[in-house]
C-alpha positions in Angstrom: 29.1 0.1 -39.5 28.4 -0.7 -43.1 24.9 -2.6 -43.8 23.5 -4.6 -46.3 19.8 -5.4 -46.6 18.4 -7.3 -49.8 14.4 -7.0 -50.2 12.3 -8.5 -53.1 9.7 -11.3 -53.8 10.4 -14.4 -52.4 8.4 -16.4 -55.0 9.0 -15.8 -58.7 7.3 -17.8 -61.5 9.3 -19.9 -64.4 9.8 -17.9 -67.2 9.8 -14.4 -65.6 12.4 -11.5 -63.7 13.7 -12.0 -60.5 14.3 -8.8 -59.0 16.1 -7.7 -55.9 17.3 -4.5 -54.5 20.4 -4.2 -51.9 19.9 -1.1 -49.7 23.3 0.3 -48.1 23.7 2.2 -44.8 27.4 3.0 -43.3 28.8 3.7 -46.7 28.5 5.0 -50.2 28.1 3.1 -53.4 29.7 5.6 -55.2 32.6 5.7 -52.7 35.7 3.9 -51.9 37.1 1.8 -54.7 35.7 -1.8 -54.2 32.5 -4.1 -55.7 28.9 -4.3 -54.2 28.4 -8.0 -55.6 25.6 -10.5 -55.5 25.9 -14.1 -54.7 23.4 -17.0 -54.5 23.4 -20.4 -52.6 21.3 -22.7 -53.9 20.2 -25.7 -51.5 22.6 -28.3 -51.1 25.0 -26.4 -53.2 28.4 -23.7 -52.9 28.2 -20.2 -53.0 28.2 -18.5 -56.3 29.0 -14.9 -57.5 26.7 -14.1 -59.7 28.2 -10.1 -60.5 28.9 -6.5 -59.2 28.7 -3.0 -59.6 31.9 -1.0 -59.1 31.8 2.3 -57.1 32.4 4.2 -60.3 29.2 2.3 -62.1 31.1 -0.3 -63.8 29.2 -3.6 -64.2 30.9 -7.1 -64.1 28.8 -10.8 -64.6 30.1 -14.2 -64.0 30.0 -15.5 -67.9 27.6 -18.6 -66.8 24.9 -15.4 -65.9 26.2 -13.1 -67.8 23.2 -13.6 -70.6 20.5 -13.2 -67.9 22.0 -10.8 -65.0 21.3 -7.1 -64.6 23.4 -4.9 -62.1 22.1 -1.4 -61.9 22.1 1.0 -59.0 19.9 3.8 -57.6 22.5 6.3 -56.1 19.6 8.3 -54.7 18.9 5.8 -52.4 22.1 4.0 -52.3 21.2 1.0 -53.7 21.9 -1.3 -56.2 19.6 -3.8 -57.5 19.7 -7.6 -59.7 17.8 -8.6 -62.3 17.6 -12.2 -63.6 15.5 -13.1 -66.3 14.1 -16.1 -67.8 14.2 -17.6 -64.2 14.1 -21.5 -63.6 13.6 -23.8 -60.7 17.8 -24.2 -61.0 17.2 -20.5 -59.6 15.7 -21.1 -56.0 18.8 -20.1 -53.7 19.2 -17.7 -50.7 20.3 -14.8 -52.7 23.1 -12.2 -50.9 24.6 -8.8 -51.2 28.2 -7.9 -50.0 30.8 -5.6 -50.4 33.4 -7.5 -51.5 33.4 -10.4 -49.2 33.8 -8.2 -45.8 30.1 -7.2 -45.5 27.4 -9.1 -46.0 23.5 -8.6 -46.3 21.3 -11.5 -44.0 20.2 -13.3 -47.7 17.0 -13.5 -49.1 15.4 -16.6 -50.2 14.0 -17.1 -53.1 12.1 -20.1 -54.5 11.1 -20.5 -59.1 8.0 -22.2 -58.9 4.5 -22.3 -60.2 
């Protein structure tokens, strides 16, 4: 059974990094031959792929993120881990991990505010 599980602050400030790590059990992120992305849902409002991290390290941003995203991974602990800078209010969404779109982490929610 493959599991996702996103962990990271739930409140982040205007101007500064969001950060969030995706921890994996059931599988490899170095195995297989298919993305570990990140999506976000802001309220009211679709789903949106943000980016992913392929199995052999490649990284791939949606171009409206693209400026601000970082997708790195921790094989160690078989993670992988976001990083969005320069972080508005437009940024408060529940934010997921997934391999590809068959497994899913619960979401975290995280709210820009002062």
């Amino acid at each position: 059974q493959v599991q996702l599980q996103e962990s990271g602050p739930g409140l982040v400030k205007p101007s500064q990094m969001l950060s969030l790590t995706c921890t994996v059990s059931g599988d490899s992120i170095t195995a297989g031959n298919y993305p570990w992305d990140w999506f976000r849902q802001p309220p009211g409002k679709g789903l949106e792929w943000m980016g992913a991290i392929g199995s052999d390290g490649s990284t791939y941003y949606s171009p409206s993120l693209k400026s601000r995203t970082s997708i790195s991974r921790d094989t160690s602990k078989n993670q992988f881990s976001l990083q969005l800078n320069s972080v508005t209010p437009d940024d408060t969404a529940v934010y997921f991990c997934a391999r590809g779109l068959e497994y899913w982490g619960q979401g975290t929610q995280v709210t820009v505010s002062s």
